[in-house]
N, C-alpha and C positions, 0 to 999 in steps of 0.2 A: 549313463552320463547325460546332464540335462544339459543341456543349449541355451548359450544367452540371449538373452533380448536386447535389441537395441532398438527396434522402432516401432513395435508393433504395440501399438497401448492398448490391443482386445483383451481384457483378462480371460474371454473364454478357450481365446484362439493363444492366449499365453500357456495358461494350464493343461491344454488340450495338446500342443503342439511339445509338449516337454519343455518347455524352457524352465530356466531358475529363475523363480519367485521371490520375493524378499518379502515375507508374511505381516501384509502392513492391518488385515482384516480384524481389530481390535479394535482398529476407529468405527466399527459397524457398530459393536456392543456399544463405545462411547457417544455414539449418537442417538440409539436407540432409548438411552439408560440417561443421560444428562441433556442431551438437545431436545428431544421426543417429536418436538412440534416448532413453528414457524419458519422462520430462514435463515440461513446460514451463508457467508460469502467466504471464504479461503483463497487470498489471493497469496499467488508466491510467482519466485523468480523460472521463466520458462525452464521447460527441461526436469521440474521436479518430481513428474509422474502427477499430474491435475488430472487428465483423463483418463488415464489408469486409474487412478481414485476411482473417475465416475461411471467409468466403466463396471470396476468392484461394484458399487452400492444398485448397477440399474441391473445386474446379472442376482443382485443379493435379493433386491426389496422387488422385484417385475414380476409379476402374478402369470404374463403370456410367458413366462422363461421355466424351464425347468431345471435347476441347476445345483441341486445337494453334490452331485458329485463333482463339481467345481472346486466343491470346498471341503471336500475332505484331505481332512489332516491339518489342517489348518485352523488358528486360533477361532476361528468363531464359529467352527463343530463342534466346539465344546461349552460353548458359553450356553446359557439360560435362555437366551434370546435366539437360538439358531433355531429351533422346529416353532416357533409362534410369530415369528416373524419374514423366516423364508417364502420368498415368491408370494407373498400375502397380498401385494398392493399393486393401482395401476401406475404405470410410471412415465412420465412422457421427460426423453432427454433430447436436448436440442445439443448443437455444438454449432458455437457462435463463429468458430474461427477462419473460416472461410466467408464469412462476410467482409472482410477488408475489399474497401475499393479507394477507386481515388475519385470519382464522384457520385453523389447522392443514387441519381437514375441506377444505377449499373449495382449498388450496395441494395437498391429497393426491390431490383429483379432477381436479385439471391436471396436475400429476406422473402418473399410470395415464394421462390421454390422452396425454400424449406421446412417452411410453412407448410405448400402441399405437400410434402414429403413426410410430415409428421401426423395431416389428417391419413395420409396413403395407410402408414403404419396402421389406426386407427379403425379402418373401414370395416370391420365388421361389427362396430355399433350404429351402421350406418340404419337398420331395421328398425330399432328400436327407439328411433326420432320421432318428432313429430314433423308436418310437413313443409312448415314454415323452417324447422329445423335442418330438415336437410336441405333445404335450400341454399342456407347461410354455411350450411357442410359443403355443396356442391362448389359454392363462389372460391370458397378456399381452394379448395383441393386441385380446382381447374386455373388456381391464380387470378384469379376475375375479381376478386374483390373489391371495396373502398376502402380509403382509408379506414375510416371508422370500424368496419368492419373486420381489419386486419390488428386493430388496437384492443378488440377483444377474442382474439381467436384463439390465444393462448388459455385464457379463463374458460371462455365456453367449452374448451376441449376436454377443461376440465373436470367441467360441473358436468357436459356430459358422460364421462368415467366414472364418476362418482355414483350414479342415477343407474348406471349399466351394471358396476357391480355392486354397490352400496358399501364402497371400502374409500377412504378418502385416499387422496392422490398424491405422490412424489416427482415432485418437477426438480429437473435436473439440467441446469443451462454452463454448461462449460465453455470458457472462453469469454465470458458476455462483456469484456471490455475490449474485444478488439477489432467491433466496427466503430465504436466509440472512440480509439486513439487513433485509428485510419480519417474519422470524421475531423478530428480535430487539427491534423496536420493538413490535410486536402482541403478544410475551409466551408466545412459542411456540418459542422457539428451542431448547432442550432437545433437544424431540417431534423436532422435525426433524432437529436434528444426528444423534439416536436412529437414524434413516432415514439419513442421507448419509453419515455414515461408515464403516458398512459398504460400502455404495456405492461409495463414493472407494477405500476399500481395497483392494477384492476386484476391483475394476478395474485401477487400478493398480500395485499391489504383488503380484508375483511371477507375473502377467498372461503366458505365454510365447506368447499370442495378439498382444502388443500391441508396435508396432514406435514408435508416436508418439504421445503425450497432449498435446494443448494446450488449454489453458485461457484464458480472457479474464475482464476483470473490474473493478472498480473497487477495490476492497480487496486485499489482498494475504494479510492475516487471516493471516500466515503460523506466528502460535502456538499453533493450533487443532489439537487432537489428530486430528482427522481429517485432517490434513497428512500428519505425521508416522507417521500409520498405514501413509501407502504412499513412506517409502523419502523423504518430502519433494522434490516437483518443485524442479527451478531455475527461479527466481523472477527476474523482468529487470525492474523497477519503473522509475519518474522518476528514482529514484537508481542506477539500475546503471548499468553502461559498456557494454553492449551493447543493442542492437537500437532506443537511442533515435532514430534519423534514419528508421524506418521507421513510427511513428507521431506523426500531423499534419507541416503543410509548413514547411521548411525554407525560409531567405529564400529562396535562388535559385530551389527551386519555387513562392514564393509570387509573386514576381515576373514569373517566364518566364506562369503562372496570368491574372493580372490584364493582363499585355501584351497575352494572348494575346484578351482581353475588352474591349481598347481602354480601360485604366483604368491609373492610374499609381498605384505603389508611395509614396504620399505617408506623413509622419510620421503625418498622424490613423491612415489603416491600422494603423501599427503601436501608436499608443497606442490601439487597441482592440482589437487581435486577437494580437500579439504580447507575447512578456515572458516565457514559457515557459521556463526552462531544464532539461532532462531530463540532469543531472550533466554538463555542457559541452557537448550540441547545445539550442541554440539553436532551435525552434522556434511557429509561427503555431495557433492553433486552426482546423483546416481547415474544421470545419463552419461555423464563420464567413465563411472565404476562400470556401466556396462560396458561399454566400448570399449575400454582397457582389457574388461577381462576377457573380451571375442577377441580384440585384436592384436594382447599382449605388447602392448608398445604403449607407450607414453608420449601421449601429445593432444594437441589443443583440438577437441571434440564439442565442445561446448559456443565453440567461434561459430558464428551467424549459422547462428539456427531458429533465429527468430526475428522481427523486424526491431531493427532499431531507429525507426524514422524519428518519433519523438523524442527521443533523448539526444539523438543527431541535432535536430532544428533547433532545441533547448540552448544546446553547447552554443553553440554558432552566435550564439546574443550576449553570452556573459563579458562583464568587463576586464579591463587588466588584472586589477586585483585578485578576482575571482578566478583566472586563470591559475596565476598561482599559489591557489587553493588547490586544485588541481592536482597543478603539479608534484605540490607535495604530498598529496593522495598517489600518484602515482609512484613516488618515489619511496612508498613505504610505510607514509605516516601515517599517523591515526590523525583525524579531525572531530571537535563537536559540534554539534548544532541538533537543535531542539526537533523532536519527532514531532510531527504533526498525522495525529491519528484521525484527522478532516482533509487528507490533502485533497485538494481538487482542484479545476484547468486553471480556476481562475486564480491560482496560484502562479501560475504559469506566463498567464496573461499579464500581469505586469512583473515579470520578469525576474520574479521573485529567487534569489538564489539557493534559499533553504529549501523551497517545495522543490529544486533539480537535484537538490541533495536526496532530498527523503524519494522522491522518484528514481534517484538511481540506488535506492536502499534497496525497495521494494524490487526493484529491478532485478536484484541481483549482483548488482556493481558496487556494493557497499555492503560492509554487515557489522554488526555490532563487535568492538573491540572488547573495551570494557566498563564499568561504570563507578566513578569516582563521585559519593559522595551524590547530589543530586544533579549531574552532568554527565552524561552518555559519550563516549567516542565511538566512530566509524573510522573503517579501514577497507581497503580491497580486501577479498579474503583470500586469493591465492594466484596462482601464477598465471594457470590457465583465465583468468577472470580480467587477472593487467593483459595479456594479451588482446583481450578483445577490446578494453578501454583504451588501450594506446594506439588501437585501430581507430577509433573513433576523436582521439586528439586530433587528425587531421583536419578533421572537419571544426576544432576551436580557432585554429591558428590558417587555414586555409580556405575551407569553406569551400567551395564550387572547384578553386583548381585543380582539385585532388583530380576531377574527373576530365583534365587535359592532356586524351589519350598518347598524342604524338609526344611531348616532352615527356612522358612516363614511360613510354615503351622504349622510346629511346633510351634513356637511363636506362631502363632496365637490362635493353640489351647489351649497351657497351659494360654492364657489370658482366655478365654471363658468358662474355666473348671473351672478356680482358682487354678490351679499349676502354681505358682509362678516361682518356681524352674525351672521347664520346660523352661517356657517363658522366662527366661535369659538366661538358659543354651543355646536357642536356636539365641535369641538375641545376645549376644557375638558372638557366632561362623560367625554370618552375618556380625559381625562387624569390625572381625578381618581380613575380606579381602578389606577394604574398604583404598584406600590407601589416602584421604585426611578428613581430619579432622578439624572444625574449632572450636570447643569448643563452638558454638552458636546454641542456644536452636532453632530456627528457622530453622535451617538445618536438625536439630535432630525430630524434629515437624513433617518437610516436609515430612521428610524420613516415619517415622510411620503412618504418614496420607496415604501415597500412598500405603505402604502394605492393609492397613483395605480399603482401597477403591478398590482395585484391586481383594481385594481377601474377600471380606467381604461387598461390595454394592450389593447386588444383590435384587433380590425379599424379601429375608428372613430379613435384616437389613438393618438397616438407622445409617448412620454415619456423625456426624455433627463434627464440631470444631468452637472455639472460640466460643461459645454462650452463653447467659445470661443463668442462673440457680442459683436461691438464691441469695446472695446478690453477686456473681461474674460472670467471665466467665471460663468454664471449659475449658480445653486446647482438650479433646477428648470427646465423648460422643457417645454412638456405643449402639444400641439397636432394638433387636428384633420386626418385625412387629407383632408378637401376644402377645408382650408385656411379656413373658416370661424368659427373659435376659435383663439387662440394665448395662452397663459397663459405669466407668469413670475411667479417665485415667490424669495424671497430670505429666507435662516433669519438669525438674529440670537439673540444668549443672552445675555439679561442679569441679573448678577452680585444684584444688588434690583428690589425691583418696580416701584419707581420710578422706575428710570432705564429701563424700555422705554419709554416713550413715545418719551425721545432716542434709545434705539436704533433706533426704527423710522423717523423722522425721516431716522436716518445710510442708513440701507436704501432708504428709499426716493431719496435726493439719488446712492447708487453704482451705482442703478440706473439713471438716467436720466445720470449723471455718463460711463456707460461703457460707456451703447446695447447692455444687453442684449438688446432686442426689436429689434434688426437682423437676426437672423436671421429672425424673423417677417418682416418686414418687404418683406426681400426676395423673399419665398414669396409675398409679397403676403395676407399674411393679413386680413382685413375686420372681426375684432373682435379687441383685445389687450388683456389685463386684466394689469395689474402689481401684486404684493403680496409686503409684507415679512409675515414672521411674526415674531413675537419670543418669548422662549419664557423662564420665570423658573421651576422648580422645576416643579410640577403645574398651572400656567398659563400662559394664552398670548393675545398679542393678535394680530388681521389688519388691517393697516394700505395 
């Protein structure tokens, strides 16, 4: 019986360790056979196996590796391409992803370590330099560098591999957009571009060391002059027509997956894990199928597992209107608006409300509905995916107060004791600094959802919304993992002040009318606490 993965993106230590593979090694032939040469960028939404990819291809094409038996049994032991191509080439991969900082200095002193850490790889071409050349080897390696010198250290590493075996070279840089959105939020992006540009260029552009670039990433950024400095890669995004079935799973792999786990492909599966469409394939978020099938439970795996600072500070600037565009994204709908396959910051920079659309496309937070005619819609693609977006509504409609410990812990707490009283008292006060307000339950929804997930997800509780329980769907549902607490929670918005009371009334008879707390129930949970909220402009009662 093979073991699932769930965090470990080594394909050798995947294969090696038994775990279940989902045989994506086809994109090897399709690279080999239709890309052959220049550069390639593959940006997608985190979470969809990017390093695992690059992991594949630096375990496939790495000349120091020896690895036929990695791949046996699998699609590309059979191709044409597997004995003239295996372990043939030298390969330097970098992994961008721990470069996030929040200022330049601190991002500059992790860029020179990784750097050494890649000549480190390297050293024993260290002989076969000449002496001005290991010199400019030493500077690296010891971090001692200039700048200048660190703006070609990725080329010369190259041209010297090239010279060592006389095989051209496979550079493989995963992650490479996320000192770049760290740069742009922290206010440093400039400094840096100043640095990566040259970088990008003189690596890639007119490079006669270099036989393959591949890049990974979440953005595509693809209007950025450092693109276009080298010759512009081809770019295979959520919206292109190639390479989308070789990242995350496809039904028939989702299914063959979860059989193989003794678990059945039921509708909930796919209204939380599926909805994805990468321009007509149809695809599951795999790091959810994996977690599902290790931990046989359904629920939200996909929630902060990666930075969402950018899209956070994004929100936080749109107007009314734009709001509720939003909302009605979150409520279900499909919206259009025009792809832009150049998006870049400076999209961003003025405020632009399309480039946060196609940003949160790319992101993951959006995915193609369907397409009428010469006009595209976008929707959320699934449940797990509004969960995380309606985490992030706080920070539209709030901004900063989200993070006003005392008025939230408060709240929180007189939910989970049953002081009512509390729980408003402490509710109002958060509320009353909140300077926009739309009277829409969905706003109100998002807001309460991200306290109880920020401040109530942890080891100790599971906090769902929107799920079936009795004959409806409860709006919150927050319950202890020893099954000793089990809270429901029901939003109501009413139109004057006056009529919450009867709103809360109606809240509290749909709740008992439709046996929300059946799921508790059957968990056998030992205390259950049920409460409408109602919510009137900057106030709000717990009933």
């Amino acid at each position: 019986m093979k073991k699932t993965i769930y965090s470990d993106q080594d394909f050798k230590r995947l294969i090696e360790g038994n775990y279940y593979y989902v045989d994506k090694t086809k994109v090897i032939e399709d690279l080999i056979m239709y890309k052959k040469d220049g550069t390639a960028l593959f940006p997608r939404p985190r979470r969809f196996g990017k390093s695992l990819f690059m992991s594949t291809l630096d375990y496939f094409f790495n000349i120091e590796k020896n690895s036929k038996h990695l791949f046996k049994g699998l699609y590309i032991e059979k191709s044409k391409v597997f004995k003239e191509h295996l372990n043939k080439y030298p390969v330097i991969h970098l992994d961008f992803k721990d470069l996030r900082d929040n200022n330049y200095d601190s991002f500059y002193t992790k860029f020179k370590s990784l750097m050494s850490s890649a000549y480190k790889s390297k050293k024993y071409i260290y002989d076969r330099l000449e002496e001005y050349e290991k010199k400019k080897f030493d500077r690296i390696l010891n971090e001692e560098g200039v700048k200048e010198e660190y703006e070609e250290a990725l080329v010369k590493l190259s041209e010297w591999l090239y010279s060592y075996y006389n095989k051209e070279v496979i550079i493989l840089i995963d992650e490479y957009d996320a000192p770049i959105n760290a740069s742009y939020v922290n206010k440093y992006y400039e400094k840096l571009m100043g640095l990566f540009r040259p970088i990008f260029s003189r690596t890639f552009k007119g490079n006669n060391a270099l036989k393959l670039g591949i890049m990974t990433g979440v953005l595509r950024i693809g209007g950025e002059s450092f693109f276009s400095a080298f010759n512009n890669p081809d770019i295979y995004d959520v919206m292109s027509s190639k390479y989308n079935d070789y990242f995350g799973f496809t039904k028939n792999e989702t299914k063959e997956m979860l059989e193989y786990f003794n678990l059945k492909h039921t509708s909930e599966v796919s209204e939380y894990y599926d909805g994805y469409n990468f321009n007509g394939v149809h695809v599951y978020n795999p790091w959810s199928i994996a977690n599902y099938a290790k931990n046989k439970e359904l629920k939200l795996y996909w929630v902060n597992t990666g930075s969402n600072e950018l899209i956070r500070s994004l929100l936080t600037q749109i107007d009314e209107e734009e709001k509720r565009r939003i909302e009605e994204l979150v409520k279900g709908k499909s919206k259009s608006f025009k792809y832009n396959e150049k998006l870049s910051f400076s999209d961003f920079k003025s405020n632009n409300f399309t480039g946060i659309l196609n940003l949160l496309l790319v992101s993951g937070y959006l995915t193609l509905d369907r397409k009428e005619e010469d006009i595209y819609y976008y929707k959320i693609p699934n449940k797990e995916v509004l969960e995380d977006f309606m985490n992030m509504i706080s920070y539209i409609m709030f901004g900063e107060d989200i993070r006003n410990g005392e008025y939230i812990l408060g709240f929180v707490d007189g939910i989970k004791s049953g002081d009512k009283e509390l729980a408003e008292k402490y509710l109002n006060q958060m509320l009353r600094g909140v300077s926009y307000l739309d009277n829409k339950e969905a706003f109100y929804h998002g807001y309460i959802m991200s306290l109880f997930l920020n401040f109530l997800s942890d080891s100790k509780y599971r906090v769902e919304s929107n799920h079936e329980s009795g004959e409806g769907r409860y709006d919150v549902c927050i319950k202890r993992i020893d099954n000793t607490l089990g809270i429901i929670i029901e939003f109501k918005v009413s139109k004057t002040k006056k009529n919450m009371e009867v709103k809360a009334k109606d809240g509290i008879k749909q709740i008992k009318k439709n046996s929300y707390s059946e799921t508790l129930l059957r968990d056998k949970v030992k205390d259950i606490k049920e409460y409408v909220i109602v919510f009137h402009g900057n106030s709000a009662i717990v009933r």
